[in-house]
C-alpha positions as CSV (number, residue, x, y, z in Angstrom):
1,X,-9.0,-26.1,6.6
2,X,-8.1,-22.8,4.1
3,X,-7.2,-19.7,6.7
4,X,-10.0,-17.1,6.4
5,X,-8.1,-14.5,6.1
6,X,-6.1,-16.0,2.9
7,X,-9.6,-17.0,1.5
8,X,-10.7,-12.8,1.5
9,X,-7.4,-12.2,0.4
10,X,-8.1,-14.4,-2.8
11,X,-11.3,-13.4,-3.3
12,X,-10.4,-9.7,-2.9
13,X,-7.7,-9.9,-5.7
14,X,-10.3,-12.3,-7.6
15,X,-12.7,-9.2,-7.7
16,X,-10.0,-6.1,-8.7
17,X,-8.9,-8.7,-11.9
18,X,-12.8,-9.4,-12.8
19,X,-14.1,-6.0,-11.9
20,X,-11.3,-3.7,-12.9
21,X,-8.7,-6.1,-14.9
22,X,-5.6,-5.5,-12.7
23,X,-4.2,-8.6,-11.9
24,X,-2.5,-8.8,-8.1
25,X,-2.9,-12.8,-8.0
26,X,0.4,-13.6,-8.6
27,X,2.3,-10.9,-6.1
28,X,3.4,-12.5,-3.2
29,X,1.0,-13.6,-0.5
30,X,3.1,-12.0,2.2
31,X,3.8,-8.5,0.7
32,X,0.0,-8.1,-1.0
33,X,-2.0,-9.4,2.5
34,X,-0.1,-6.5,4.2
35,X,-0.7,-3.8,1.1
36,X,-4.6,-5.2,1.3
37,X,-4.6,-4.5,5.5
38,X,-3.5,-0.7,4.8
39,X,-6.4,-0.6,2.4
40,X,-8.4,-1.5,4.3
41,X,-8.0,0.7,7.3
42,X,-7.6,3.4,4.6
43,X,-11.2,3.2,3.6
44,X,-12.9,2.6,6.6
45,X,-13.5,-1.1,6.2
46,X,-14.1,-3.2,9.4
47,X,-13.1,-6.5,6.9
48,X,-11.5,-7.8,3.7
49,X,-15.1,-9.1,2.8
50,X,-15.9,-5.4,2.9
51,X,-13.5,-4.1,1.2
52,X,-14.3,-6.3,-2.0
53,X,-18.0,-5.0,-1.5
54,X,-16.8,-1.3,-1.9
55,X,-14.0,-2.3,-5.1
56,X,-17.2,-4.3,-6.4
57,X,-19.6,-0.9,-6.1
58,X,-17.3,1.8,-6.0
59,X,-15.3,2.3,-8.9
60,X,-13.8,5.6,-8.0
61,X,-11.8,4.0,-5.4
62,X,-9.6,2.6,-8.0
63,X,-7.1,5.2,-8.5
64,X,-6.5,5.3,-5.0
65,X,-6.6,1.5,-4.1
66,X,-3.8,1.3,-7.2
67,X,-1.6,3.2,-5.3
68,X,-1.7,1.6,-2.0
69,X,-1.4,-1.8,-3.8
70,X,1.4,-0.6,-5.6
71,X,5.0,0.4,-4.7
72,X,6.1,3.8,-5.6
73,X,9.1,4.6,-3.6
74,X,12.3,5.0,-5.8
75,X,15.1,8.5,-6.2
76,X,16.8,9.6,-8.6
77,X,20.1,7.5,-9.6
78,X,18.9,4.9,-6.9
79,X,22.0,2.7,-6.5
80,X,24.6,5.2,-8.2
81,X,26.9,2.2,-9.1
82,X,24.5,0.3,-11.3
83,X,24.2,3.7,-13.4
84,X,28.2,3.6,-13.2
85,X,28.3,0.5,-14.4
86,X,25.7,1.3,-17.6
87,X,27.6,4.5,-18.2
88,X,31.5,2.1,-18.5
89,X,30.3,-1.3,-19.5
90,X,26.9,-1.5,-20.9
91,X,26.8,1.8,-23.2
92,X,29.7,1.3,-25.4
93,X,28.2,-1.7,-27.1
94,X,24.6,0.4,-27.6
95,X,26.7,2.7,-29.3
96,X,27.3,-0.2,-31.8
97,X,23.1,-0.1,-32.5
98,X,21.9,2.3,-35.2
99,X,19.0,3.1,-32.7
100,X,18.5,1.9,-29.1
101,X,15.5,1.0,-27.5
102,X,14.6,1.2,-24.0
103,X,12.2,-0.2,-21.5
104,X,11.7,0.5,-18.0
105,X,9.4,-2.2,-16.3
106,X,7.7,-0.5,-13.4
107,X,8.6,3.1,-14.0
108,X,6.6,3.8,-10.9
109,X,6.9,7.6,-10.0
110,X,9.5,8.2,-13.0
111,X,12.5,8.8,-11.0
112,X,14.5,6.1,-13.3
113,X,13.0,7.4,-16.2
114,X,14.8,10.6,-15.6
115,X,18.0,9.2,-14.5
116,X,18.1,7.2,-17.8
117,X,17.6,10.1,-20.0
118,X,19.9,12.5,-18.3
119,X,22.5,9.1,-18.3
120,X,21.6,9.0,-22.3
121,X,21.9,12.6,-22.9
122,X,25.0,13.0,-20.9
123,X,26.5,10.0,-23.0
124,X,25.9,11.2,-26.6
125,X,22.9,8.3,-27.2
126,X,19.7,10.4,-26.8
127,X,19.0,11.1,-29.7
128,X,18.9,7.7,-31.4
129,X,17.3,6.2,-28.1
130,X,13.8,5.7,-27.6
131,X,12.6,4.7,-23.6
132,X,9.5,3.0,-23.0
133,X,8.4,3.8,-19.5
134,X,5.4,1.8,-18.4
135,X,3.9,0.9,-14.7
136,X,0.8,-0.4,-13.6
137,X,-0.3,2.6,-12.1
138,X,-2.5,5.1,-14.4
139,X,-1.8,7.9,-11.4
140,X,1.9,6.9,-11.4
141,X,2.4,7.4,-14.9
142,X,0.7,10.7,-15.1
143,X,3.2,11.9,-11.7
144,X,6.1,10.4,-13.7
145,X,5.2,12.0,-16.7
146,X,4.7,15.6,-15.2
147,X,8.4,15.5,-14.2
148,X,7.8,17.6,-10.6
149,X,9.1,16.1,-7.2
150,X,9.5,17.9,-3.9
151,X,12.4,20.2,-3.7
152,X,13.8,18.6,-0.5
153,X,14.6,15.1,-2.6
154,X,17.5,17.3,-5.0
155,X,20.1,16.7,-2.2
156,X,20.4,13.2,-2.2
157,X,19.6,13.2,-6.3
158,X,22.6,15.5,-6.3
159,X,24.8,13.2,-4.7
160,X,23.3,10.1,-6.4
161,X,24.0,11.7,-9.8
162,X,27.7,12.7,-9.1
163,X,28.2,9.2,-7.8
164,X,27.3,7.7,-10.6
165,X,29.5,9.1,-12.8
166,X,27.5,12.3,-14.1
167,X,29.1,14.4,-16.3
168,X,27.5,17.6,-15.7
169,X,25.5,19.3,-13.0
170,X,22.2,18.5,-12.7
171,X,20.7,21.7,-11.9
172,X,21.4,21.7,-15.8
173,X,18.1,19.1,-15.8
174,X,15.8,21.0,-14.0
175,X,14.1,24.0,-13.0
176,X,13.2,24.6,-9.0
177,X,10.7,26.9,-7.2
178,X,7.8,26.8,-4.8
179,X,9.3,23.6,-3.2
180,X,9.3,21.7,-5.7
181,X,11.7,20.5,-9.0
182,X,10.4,20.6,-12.5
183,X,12.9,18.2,-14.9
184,X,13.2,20.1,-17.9
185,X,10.7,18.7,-20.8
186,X,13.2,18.4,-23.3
187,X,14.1,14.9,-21.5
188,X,10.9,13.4,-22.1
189,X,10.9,14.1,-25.6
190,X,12.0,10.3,-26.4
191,X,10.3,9.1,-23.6
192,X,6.9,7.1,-24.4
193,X,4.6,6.4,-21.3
194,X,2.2,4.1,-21.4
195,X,0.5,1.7,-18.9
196,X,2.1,-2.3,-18.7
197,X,0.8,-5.0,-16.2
198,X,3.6,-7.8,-16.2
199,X,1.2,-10.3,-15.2
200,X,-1.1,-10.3,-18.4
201,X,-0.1,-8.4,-21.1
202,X,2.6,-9.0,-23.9
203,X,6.3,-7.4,-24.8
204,X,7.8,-4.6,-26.3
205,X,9.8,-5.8,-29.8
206,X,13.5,-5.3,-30.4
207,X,14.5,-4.1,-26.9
208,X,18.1,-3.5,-26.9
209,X,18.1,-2.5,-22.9
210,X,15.6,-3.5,-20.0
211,X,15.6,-2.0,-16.6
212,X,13.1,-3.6,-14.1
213,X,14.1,-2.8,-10.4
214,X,12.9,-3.6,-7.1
215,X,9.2,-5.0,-9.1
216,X,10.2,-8.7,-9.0
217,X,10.9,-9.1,-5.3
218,X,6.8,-8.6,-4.7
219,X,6.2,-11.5,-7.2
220,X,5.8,-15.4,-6.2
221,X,8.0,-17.2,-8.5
222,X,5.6,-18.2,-11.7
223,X,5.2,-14.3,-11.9
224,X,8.8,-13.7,-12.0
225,X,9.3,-16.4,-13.9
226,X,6.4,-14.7,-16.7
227,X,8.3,-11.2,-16.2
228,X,11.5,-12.4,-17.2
229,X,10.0,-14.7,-19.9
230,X,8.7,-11.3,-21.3
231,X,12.1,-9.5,-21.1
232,X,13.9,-12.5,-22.8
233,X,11.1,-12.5,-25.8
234,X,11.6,-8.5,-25.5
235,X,15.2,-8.1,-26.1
236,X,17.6,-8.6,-28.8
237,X,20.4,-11.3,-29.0
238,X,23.0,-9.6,-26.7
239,X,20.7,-6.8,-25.3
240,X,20.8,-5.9,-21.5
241,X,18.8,-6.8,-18.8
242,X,18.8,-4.8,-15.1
243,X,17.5,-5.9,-11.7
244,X,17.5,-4.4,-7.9
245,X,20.2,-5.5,-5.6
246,X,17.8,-8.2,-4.5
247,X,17.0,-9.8,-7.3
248,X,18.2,-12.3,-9.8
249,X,17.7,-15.1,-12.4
250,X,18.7,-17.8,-10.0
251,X,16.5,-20.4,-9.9
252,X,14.3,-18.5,-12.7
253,X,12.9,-21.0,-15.6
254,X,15.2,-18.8,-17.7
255,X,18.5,-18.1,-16.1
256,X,20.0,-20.3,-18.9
257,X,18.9,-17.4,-21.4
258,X,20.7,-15.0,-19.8
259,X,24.6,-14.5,-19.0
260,X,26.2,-12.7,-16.5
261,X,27.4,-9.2,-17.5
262,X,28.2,-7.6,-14.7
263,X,26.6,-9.6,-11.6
264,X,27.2,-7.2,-8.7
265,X,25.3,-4.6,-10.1
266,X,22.7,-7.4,-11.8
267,X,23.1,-6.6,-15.3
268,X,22.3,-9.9,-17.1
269,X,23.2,-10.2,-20.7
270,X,20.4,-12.3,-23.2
271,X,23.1,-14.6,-24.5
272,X,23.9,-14.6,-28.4
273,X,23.9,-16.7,-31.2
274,X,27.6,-17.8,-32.6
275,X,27.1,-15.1,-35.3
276,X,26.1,-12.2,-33.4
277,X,29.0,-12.5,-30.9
278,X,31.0,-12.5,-33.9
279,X,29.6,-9.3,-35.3
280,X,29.5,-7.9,-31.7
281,X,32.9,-8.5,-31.2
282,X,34.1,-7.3,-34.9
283,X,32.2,-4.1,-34.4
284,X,33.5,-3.3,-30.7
285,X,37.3,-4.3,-31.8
């Protein structure tokens, strides 16, 4: 006999996709149950069954639901060696592009948004580079597009930055009162925002670089398996793909697609025809 609790669970996320057209059903069971429990105490409810009621009736709830159900915790330069890495390894060959595009999968608050364009900016690509930023999370991407985080964060963003090999100071990036840290708006001006759901809508064309970290770990596996699908059909022969520290294409439908670039930061590489690597490798020489 089904578990009760697993049965509201279903039905719950059965009810946000039908009502609202966010689609939760493929996160894993495990992560999403405990997400749906804080919602629940949140607003009051004495049950999951509840809960759905209120989604079903209340539509203002949304915006806050969103952001209990999703994960927004990120800095800037999180994990200063995968930026290291981008800045030695991965940028000299998106110099070889006439134009490079960007997308960040799961932008979330926007701190990787930043640290991309100061990273692009700081390596002479920013203006032929265009960054796709794109989450889930309508109230996310508006945060992430205002560019303001609490002042107390720019200690560890400091340190993150210099780590990763930045080539200025970024105090140069932003402007700082009443507690909090404005990045300047001059960074955004390649940056496109715009709301994705990985679990039902389509790709982004002609992606030289994508960056999605710390989102696939909350998937079961025919989710992960649809996200990467997307980022191979997204990316160029030979363009870039980035994942968190726990995460990778093992086991994935497509790890055959991808190579490894530089594995102990998770950089994949979508693998080439024999002509492209030829071109590649004349243009690099």
């Amino acid at each position: 006999m089904e578990n009760i609790a697993d049965i509201e669970r279903d039905l719950v996320l059965e009810a946000i996709f039908r009502r609202h057209h966010y689609d939760f059903r493929g996160y894993s069971a495990t992560s999403i149950a405990r997400r749906l429990e804080r919602a629940r105490q949140e607003f009051g409810c004495a049950t999951l069954t509840e809960l759905q009621g209120r989604i079903l009736y209340e539509p203002l709830l949304l915006p806050r639901l969103l952001d209990i159900l999703t994960v927004q915790v990120s800095e800037l330069f999180r994990d200063p060696s995968y930026f290291r890495t981008i800045r030695e390894t991965v940028v000299p060959h998106l110099r070889t592009y006439p134009s490079v595009k960007v997308w960040i999968a799961g932008c979330a608050s926007g701190e990787e948004v930043y640290s991309l364009a100061i990273l692009l900016r700081e390596e002479g690509l920013e203006g032929k580079a265009i960054i796709y930023a794109t989450d889930i999370n309508p109230v996310a991407l508006h945060g992430a597009e205002s560019g303001v985080y609490d002042l107390e964060r720019v200690v560890q963003f400091t340190q993150n930055h210099r780590a990763s090999g930045g080539k200025s100071s970024l105090s140069d990036y932003y402007t700082a009162g009443y507690g909090r840290m404005v990045f300047d708006k001059s960074l955004r001006d390649r940056v496109v925002f715009t709301s994705h759901n990985l679990a039902n809508d389509e790709v982004f064309s002609e992606i030289h670089f994508v960056s999605c970290r710390n989102v696939l770990i909350y998937f079961d596996r025919p989710l992960q398996d649809r996200a990467l699908g997307l980022f191979r059909d997204a990316l160029v022969h030979g363009g870039f793909l980035g994942l968190g520290p726990r995460e990778t294409l093992r086991f994935s439908r497509w790890s055959d697609a991808f190579a490894d670039f530089a594995p102990s930061d998770r950089i994949y590489r979508r693998r080439m025809t024999a002509d492209a690597a030829r071109e590649v490798t004349h243009v690099l020489a």
